[in-house]
C-alpha positions in Angstrom: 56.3 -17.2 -43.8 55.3 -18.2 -47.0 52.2 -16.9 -47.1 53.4 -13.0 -46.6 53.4 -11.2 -43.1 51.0 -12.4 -40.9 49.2 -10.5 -38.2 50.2 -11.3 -34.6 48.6 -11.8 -31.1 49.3 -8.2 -30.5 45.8 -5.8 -31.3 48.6 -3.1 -32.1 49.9 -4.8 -34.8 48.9 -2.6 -38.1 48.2 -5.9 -40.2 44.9 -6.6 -38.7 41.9 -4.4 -40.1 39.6 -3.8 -37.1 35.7 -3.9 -37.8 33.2 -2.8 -34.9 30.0 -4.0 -34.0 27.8 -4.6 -36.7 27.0 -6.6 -40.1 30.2 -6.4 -42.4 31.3 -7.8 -45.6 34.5 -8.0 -47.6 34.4 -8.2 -51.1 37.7 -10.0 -53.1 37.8 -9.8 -57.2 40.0 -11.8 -59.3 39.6 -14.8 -57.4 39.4 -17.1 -60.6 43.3 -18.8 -59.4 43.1 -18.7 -56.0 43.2 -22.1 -54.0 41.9 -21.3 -50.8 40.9 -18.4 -48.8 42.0 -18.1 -45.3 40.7 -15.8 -42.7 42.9 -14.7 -39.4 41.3 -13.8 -36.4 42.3 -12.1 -33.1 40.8 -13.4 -30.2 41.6 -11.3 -27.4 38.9 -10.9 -24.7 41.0 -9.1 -22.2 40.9 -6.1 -25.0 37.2 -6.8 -26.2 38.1 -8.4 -29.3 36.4 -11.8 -29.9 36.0 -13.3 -33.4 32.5 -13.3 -35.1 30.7 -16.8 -34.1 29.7 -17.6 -38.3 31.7 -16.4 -41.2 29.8 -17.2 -44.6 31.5 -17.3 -47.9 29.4 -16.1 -50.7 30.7 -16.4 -54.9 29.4 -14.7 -57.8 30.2 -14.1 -61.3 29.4 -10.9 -61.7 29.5 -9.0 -58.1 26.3 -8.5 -58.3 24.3 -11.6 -57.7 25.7 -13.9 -55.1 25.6 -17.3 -53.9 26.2 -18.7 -50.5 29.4 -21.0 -50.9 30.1 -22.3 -47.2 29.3 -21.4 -43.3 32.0 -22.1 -40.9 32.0 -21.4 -37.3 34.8 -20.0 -35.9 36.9 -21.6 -33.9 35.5 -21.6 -29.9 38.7 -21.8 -27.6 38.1 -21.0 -24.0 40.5 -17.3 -23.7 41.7 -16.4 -20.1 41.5 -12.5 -20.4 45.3 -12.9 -19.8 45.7 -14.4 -22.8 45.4 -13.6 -27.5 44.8 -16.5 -29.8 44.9 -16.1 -33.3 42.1 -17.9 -34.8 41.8 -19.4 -38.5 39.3 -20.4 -41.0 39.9 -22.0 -44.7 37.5 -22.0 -47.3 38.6 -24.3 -49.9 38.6 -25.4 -52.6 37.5 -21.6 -53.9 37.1 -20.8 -57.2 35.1 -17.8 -58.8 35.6 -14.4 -60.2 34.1 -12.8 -57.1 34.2 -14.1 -53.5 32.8 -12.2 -50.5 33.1 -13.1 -46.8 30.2 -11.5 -44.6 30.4 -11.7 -40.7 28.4 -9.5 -37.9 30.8 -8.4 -34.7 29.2 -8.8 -31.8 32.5 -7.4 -30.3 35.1 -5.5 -32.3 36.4 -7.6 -34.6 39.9 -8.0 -36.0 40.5 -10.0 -39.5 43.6 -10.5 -41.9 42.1 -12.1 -44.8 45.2 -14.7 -46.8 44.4 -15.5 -50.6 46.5 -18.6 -51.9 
């Protein structure tokens, strides 16, 4: 699509970056022209993937000192365990030299992060 390859319901598929349990963040730089951020996540129970329940979006001049932006929860379909969803948030409008997105996995979590 337009917005470059995009991850799909398969775990296998080498797009998704896969985070395990814990407190993670992921720092972007540049980020002064962007128009939104988007945030893909696989939600596939059956493997023991489930999407973090908060993602917050933090800015900062400098990468250094940070401000929270936004909170969004994700998105809380009911999944089957026969069954992947891919899963979306979008931050926007988003404008700062630095953005970070910080999450904790209760599960293993897979993201494909999409800068516009």
């Amino acid at each position: 699509g337009k917005f470059g390859p995009i991850a799909t319901e398969d775990p296998a598929d080498p797009r998704w970056t896969k985070y395990p349990k814990g407190t993670h963040e992921i720092v972007f730089e540049h980020c002064d022209e962007l128009s939104w951020l988007m945030v893909l996540m696989l939600d596939c129970a059956k493997d023991g993937i489930v999407p973090p329940q908060k993602v917050h979006l933090f800015t900062s001049d400098d990468g250094e000192k940070w401000s929270l932006y936004e909170i969004k929860d994700s998105p809380a379909f009911p999944n089957t365990l026969h069954d992947a969803f891919i899963d979306h948030l979008v931050f926007s409008p988003v404008k700062s030299p630095y953005l970070k997105i910080a999450f904790t996995a209760e599960e293993e979590v897979y993201i494909q992060t999409i800068c516009h």
